[in-house]
N, C-alpha and C positions, 0 to 999 in steps of 0.2 A: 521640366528641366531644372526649374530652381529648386526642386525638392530633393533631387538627387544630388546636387550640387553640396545641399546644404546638409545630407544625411553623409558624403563623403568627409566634411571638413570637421564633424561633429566628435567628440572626444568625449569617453567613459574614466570613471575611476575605478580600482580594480573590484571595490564592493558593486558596483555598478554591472562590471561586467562576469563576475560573480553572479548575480542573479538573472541577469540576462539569458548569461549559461544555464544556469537553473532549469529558470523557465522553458527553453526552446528545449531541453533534455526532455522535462515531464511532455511537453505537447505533442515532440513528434512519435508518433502513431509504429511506425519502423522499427523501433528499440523496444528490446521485451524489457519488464519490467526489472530484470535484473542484467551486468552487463558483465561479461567476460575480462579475466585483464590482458588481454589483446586491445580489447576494442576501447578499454578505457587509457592505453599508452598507443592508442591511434588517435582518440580525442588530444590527448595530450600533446602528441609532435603536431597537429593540426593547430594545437593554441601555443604552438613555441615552446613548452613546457619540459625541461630533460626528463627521460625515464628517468634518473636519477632521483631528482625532486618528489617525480610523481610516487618511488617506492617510498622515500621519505615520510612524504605524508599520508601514502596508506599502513605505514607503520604507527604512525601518530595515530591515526583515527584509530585504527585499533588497540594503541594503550588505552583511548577515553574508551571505546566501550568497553573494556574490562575495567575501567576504576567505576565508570557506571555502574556495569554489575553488579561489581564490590558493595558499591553505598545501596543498590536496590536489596540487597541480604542483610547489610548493616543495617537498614530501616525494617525489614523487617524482623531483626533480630529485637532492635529496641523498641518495637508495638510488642511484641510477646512476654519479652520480659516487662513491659507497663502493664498488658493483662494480668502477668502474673502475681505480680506488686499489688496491683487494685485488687483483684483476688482473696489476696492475706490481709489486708487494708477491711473490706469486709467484712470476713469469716471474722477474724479477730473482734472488729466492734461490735458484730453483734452478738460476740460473745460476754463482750465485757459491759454493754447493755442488758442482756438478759441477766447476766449477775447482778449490776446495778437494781434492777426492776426486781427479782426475786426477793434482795436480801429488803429490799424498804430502806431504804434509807434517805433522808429527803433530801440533799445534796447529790446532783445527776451527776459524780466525779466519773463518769464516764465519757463524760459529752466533752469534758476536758483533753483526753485522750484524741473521740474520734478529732476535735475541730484542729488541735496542734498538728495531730499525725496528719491529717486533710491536708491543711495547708501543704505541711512536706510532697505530699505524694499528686497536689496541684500544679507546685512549681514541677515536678517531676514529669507530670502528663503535660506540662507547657512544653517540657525541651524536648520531650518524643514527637510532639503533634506539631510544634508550629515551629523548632529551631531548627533548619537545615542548613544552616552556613554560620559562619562566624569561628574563631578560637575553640570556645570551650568543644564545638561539635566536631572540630577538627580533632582533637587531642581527642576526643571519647571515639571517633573514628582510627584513630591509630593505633590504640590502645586493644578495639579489640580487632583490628588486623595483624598486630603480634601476636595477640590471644591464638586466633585462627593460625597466623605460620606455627605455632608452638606445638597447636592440638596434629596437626597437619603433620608434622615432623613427629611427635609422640605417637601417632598413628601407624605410621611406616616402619 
């Protein structure tokens, strides 16, 4: 009796009851793994929630997964073009090593080339691989999602 008493008077915060909700969704066994929207604005008026809201925010959820999308082609737009960079990065110094090394000349002004150009195309494999937030990734994000409306309109 004091258990129910004290599971009655007990109070959640709405993260709380967020995942609570969570929880009892994935466990019960009855709801298929995907759910109709009937049954998700019958969840809803059962948590007090207006359909209203509830379109709301499956409107919401589906801007984020298209701006997801978006950054998941943006990433890998920006791994292709670093392959392609490291690429020319390559071919080119071992072009201009093997000249260095044919002609003899005992000053390796090659190595000067590859180590300046290196560095450039280091910092450049740092913002593809490890920057995914901040300013600068924002603005190269923008940049080529105009690119894309542009090609996208010149296309049609």
């Amino acid at each position: 009796m004091n258990s129910s008493l004290q599971s009655s008077t007990q109070s959640f915060d709405r993260e709380t009851v967020r995942q609570i909700v969570n929880i009892a969704l994935v466990q019960q066994s009855d709801i298929a793994s995907d759910l109709s929207d009937a049954q998700l604005l019958e969840i809803a008026q059962e948590l007090n929630i207006s359909p209203d809201s509830i379109e709301l925010a499956k409107n919401q959820w589906l801007e984020r997964q298209k701006l997801a999308k978006k950054h998941q082609q943006f990433e890998l737009y920006r791994r292709s073009k670093l392959q392609e960079r490291m690429g020319k990065y390559a071919i080119v110094n071992a072009c201009l090593i093997s000249v260095n090394v044919l002609t003899g000349f005992g000053v390796p002004w090659s190595l000067y080339v590859l180590i300046s150009w290196g560095i450039i195309r280091g910092v450049g494999a740092w913002r593809v691989l490890l920057q995914h937030q901040g300013y600068a990734y924002d603005c190269a994000f923008q940049k080529w999602e105009r690119r894309q409306k542009m090609q996208t309109t010149f296309e049609n």
